[in-house]
C-alpha positions in Angstrom: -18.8 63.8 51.1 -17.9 60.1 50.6 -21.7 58.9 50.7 -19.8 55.7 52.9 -17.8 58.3 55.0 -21.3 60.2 56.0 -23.0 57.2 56.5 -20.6 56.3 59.1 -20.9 59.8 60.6 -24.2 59.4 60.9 -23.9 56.8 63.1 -22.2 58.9 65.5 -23.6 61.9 65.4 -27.1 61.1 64.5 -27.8 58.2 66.0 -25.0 57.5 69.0 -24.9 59.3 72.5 -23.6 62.0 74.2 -21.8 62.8 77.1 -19.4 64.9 79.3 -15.8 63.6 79.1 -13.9 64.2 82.7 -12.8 67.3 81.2 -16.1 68.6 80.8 -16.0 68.7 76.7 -19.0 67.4 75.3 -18.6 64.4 72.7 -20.0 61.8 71.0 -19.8 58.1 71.7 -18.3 55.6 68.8 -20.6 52.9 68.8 -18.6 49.2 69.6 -19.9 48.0 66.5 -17.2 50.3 64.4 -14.3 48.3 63.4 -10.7 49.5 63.1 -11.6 49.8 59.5 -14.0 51.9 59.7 -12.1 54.4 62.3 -8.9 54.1 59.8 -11.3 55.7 56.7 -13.1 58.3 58.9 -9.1 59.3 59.6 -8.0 58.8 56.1 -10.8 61.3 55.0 -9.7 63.9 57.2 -13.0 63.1 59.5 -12.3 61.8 62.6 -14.6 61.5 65.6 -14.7 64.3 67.8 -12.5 66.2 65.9 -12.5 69.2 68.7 -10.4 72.7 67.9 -8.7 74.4 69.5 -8.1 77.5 67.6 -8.2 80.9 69.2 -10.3 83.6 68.2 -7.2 85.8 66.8 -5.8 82.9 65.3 -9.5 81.6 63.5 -9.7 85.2 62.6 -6.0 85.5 61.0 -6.7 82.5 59.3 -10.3 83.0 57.8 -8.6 86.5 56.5 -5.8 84.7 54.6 -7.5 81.5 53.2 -10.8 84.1 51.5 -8.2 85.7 49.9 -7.0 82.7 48.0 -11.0 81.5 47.0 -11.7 82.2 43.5 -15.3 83.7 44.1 -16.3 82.6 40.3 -15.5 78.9 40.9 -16.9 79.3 44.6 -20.2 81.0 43.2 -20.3 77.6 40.9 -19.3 75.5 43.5 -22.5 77.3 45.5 -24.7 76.9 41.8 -23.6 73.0 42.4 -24.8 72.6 45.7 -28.5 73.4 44.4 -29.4 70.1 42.4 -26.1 67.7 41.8 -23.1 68.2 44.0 -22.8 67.7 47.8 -24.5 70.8 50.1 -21.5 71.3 51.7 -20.6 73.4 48.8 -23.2 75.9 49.6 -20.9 77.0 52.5 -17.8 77.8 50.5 -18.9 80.9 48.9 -20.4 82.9 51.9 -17.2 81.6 53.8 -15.4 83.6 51.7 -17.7 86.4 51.7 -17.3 86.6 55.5 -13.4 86.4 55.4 -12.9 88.7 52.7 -15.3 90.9 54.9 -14.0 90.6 58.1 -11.9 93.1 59.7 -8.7 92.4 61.7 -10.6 93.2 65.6 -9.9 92.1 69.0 -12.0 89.2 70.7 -15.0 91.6 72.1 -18.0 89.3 74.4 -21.3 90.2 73.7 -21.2 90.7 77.8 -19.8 89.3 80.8 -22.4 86.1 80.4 -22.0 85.4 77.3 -18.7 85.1 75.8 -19.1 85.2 71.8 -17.6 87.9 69.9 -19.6 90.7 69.1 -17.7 91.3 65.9 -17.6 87.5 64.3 -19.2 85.4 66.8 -16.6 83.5 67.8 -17.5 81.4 70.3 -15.0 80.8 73.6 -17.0 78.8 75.7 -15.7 75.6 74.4 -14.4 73.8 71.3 -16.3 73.1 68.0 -16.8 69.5 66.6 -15.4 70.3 63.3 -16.0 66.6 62.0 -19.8 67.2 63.3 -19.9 70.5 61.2 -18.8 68.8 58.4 -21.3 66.5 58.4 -23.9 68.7 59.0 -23.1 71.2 56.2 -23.2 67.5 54.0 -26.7 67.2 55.0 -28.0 70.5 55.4 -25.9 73.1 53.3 -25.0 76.4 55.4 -27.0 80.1 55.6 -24.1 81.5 57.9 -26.1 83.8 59.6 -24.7 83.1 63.0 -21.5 81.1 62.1 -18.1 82.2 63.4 -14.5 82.0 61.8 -13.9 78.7 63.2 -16.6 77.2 60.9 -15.5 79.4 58.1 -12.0 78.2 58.1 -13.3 74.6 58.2 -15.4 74.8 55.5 -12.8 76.6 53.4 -9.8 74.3 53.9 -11.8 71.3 52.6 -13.0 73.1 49.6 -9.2 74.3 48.9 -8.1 70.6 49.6 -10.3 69.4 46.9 -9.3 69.5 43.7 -12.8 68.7 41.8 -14.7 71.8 41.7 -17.4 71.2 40.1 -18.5 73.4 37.3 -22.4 73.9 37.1 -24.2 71.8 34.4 -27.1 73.1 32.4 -29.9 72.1 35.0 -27.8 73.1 37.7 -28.2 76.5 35.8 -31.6 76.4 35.2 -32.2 75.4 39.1 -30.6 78.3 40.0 -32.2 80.8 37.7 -35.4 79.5 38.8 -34.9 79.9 42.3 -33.7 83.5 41.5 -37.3 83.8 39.5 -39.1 82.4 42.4 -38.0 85.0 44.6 -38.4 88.0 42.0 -42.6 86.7 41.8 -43.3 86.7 45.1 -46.4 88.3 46.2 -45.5 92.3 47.2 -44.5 92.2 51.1 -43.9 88.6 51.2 -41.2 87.9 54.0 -38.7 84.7 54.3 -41.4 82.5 55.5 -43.6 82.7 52.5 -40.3 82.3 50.4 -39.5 79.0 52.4 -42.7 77.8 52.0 -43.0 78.6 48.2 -39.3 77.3 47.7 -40.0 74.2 49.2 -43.4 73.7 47.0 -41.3 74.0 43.9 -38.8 71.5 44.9 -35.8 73.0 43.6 -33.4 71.6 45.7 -32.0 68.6 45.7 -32.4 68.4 49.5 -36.3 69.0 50.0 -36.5 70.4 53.2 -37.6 73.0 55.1 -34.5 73.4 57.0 -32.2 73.3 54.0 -35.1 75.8 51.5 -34.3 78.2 55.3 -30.5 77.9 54.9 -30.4 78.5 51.0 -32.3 81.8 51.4 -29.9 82.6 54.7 -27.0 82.1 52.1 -28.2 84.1 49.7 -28.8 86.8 51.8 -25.5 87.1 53.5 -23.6 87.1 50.2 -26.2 90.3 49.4 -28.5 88.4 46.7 -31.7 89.6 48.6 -30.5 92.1 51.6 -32.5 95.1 52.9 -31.3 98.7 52.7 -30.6 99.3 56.6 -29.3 95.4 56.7 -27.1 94.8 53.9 -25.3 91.5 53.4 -21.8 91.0 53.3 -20.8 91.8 49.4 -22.6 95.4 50.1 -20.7 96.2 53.2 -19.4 94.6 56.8 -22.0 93.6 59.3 -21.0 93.0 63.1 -22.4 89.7 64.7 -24.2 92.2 66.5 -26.1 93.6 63.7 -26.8 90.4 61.7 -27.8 89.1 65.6 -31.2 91.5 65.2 -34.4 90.7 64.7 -37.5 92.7 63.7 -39.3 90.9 66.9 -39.1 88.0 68.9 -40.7 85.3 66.5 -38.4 86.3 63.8 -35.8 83.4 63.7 -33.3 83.3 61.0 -30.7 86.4 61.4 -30.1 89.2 59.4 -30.0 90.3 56.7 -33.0 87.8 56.0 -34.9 88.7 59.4 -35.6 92.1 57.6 -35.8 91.3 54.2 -39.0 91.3 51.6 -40.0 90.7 48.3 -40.4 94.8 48.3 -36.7 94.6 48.7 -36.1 92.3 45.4 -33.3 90.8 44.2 -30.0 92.5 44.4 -29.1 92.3 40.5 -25.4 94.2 40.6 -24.7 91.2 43.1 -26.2 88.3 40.7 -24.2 89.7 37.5 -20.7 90.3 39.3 -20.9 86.8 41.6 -22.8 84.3 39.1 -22.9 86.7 36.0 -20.9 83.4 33.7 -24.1 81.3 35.0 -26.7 81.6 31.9 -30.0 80.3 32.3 -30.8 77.3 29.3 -32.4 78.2 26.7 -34.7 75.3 27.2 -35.6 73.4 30.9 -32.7 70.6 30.7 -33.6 67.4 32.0 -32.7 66.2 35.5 -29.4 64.6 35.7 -29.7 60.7 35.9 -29.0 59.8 39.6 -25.8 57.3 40.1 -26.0 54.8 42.1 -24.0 55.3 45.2 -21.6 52.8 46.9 -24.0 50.6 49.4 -23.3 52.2 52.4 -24.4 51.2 56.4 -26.2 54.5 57.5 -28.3 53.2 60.2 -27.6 51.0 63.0 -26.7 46.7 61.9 -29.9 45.1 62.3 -30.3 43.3 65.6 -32.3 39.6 65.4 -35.9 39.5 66.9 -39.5 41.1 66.7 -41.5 43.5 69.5 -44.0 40.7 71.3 -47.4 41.5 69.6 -50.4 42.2 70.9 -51.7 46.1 72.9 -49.3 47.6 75.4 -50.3 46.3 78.8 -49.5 46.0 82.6 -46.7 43.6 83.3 -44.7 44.8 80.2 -41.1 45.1 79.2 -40.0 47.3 77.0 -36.4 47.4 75.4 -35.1 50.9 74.6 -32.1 51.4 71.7 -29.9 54.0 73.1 -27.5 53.5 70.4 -26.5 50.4 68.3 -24.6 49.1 70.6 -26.3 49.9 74.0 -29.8 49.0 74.7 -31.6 49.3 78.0 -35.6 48.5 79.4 -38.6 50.2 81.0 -41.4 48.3 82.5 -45.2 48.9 82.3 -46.8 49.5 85.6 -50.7 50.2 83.7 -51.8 51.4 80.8 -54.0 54.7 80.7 -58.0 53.8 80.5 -59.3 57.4 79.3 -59.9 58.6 75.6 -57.1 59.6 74.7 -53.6 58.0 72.9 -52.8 54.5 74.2 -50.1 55.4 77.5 -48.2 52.9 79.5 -46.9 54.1 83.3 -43.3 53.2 82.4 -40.1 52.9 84.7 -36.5 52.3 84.1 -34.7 48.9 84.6 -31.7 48.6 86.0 -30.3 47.1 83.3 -27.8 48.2 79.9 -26.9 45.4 77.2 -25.5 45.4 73.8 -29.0 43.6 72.4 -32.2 44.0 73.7 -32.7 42.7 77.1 -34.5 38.7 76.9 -36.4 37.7 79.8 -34.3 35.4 81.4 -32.1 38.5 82.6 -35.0 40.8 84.0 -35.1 38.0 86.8 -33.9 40.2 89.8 -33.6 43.1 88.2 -35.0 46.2 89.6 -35.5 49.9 88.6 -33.1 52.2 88.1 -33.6 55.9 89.4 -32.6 59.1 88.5 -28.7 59.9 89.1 -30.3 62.8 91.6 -31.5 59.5 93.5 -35.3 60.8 92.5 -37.8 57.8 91.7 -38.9 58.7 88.3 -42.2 57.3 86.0 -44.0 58.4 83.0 -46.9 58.0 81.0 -45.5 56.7 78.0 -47.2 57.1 74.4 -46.1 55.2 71.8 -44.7 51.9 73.3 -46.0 49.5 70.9 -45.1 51.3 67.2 -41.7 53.2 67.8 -38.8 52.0 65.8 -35.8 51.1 68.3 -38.7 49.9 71.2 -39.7 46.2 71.2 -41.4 44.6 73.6 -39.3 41.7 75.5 -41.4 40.3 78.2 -45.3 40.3 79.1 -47.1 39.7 82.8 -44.3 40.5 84.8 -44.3 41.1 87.9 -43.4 44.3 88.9 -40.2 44.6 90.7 -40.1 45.9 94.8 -39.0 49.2 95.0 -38.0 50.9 98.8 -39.7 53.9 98.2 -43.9 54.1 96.9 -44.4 56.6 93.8 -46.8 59.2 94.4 -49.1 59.8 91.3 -47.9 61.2 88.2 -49.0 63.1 85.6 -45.6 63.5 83.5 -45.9 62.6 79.9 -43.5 61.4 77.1 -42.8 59.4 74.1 -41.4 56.4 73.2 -39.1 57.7 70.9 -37.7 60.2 74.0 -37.1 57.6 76.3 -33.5 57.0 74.4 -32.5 60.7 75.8 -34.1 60.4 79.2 -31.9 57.4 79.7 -29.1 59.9 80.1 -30.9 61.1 83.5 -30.8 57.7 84.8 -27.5 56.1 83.4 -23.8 57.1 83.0 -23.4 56.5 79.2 -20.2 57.6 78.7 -18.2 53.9 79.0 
């Protein structure tokens, strides 16, 4: 992905807000700030803000059967090789897409039961659209393990690959990357389940993308497409699995879905599946060094930077606090006391009745009072963080605290600054 294009989705969907549209779907606010400019290349790139589909399941399914079938698996298994140390992680996805399409059987939509309406067969899920713009940024960022994916993701991810015409072949430390991981798994201690694989993974930074969540999703790819499977859960190059069956777990702290749930470094590495998917992919002779990182196109993936410092000094009564909802909304909490035990340094906070583009100065708290919860409930919290979270500045100190009609009994609810962005929503409608 465009490293200009996914900063601009990341301004949506990572740091913007959500709400219910009058049709109930759930989106994602455009910040103000975007120009038409910016809206035109999110368009242009096939990327466009809550990008909601509509396909059915038989139609996803239908789809996902005939686009597999045209995927090349030894240019998807090098696009997937790519994905490990120099290409984009949204390459990851393309080869266990296919996998699941070429695995899929023709069936009829079939609900796991009458409260829960994904398919049993594919999980498709019909209780409302997917944000196919939103999975596409996330499979930028994070890669994919499919485990619990439907068609509707699948067909995504393969009509961008089959749009692209730069495969990328794997270079030599892309290779060796690879090979090593495959190594790291085969020397695992005997029994060792995918937690100690994560763990080790991520100590032996492999990946491009260092993470815990994106070590979890590699492993999750490998074992659907059958690298490391178990016996009695095979992935999908040994044999069709039902949503059903890859939805079990050995026990209820298990997370990630089968085939991974069950497997174990008893269970090694499933070597017919290595040679026939990757068997063109040769580990170098020699450790190659690390390809020399080029320097992206600047790109604006946070927020513009908005003028002004927090007011220094410890958190105390008589406070204002601004509160970034999203770069172009901001709104205010004030301090009623701060907390004199032990423990972290808390402020008694309460909402403003106040939203702004900038953060709130104090000539337009005059008047203002608090603003309760849409229930009509009167709503305060002691408050960590107040004086060292990014997108919270202090405005206004000694203040005196607004009336309100109705007293506030005592409260021992607790939360962070950095939560009070997503509590807002209780408070205020931030859909306009």
């Amino acid at each position: 992905m465009n490293p200009d294009i996914r900063g601009l989705l990341e301004r949506i969907y990572l740091d913007g807000t959500t709400y219910f549209d009058a049709d109930g779907r759930y989106l994602h606010k455009v910040p103000s700030s975007f120009s038409a400019q910016d809206l035109q290349a999110l368009d242009a790139a096939g990327l466009p803000p809550n990008a909601l589909s509509t396909t059915t399941h038989d139609e996803a399914v239908t789809r996902l059967r005939a686009l597999a079938a045209r995927i090349d698996l030894g240019k998807a298994a090098d696009a997937f090789v790519t994905s490990l140390s120099s290409a984009d992680l949204s390459w990851q996805s393309v080869l266990p897409a296919a996998c699941l399409g070429l695995a899929m059987p023709a069936h009829e939509f079939l609900p796991m039961s009458e409260s829960n309406p994904i398919c049993r067969v594919c999980f498709h899920d019909a209780r409302g659209p997917l944000d196919l713009t939103e999975r596409a940024l996330f499979r930028s960022i994070q890669g994919t393990g499919w485990g619990s994916y439907g068609p509707v993701e699948a067909v995504a991810a393969l009509e961008f690959a089959l749009a692209d015409p730069a495969w990328l072949q794997p270079s030599e430390h892309d290779a060796w990357t690879f090979h090593g991981l495959l190594e790291l798994l085969a020397g695992l201690p005997a029994g060792s389940r995918y937690s100690v694989a994560r763990k080790q993974l991520k100590a032996a930074k492999l990946l491009s993308a260092n993470t815990v969540y994106r070590c979890e999703s590699t492993l999750e790819a490998l074992s659907f497409i059958s690298v490391i499977e178990n016996a009695g859960h095979p992935g999908l190059v040994t044999a069709w699995t039902s949503a059903v069956e890859r939805d079990q777990r050995p026990n209820t702290r298990v997370e990630v879905p089968a085939p991974l749930a069950w497997w174990s470094a008893d269970d090694g590495i499933n070597t017919a599946v290595v040679e026939r998917l990757f068997g063109g992919i040769r580990k170098p002779a020699t450790r190659p060094s690390a390809p020399v990182a080029v320097a992206a196109k600047p790109r604006r993936a946070t927020a513009p930077r908005v003028a002004g410092r927090s007011l220094p000094g410890p958190v105390a009564a008589g406070d204002v606090y601004a509160v970034r909802l999203r770069e172009d909304l901001w709104t205010a909490v004030y301090c009623h006391a701060v907390a004199d035990d032990d423990g972290p340094e808390r402020g008694l906070v309460e909402y403003l009745d106040v939203l702004t583009p900038v953060p709130v100065v104090p000539e337009q708290l005059e008047g203002v009072g608090y603003r309760d919860r849409r229930n009509g409930q009167r709503w305060q919290a002691w408050c960590t963080g107040l004086a060292k979270t990014t997108g919270v500045r202090r405005v206004a100190q000694g203040l005196v605290a607004p009336p309100h009609a109705r007293k506030h009994e005592a409260t021992r609810l607790r939360t962070g600054a950095k939560d009070l962005r997503y509590t807002a929503d209780l408070h205020f409608d931030l859909s306009g």
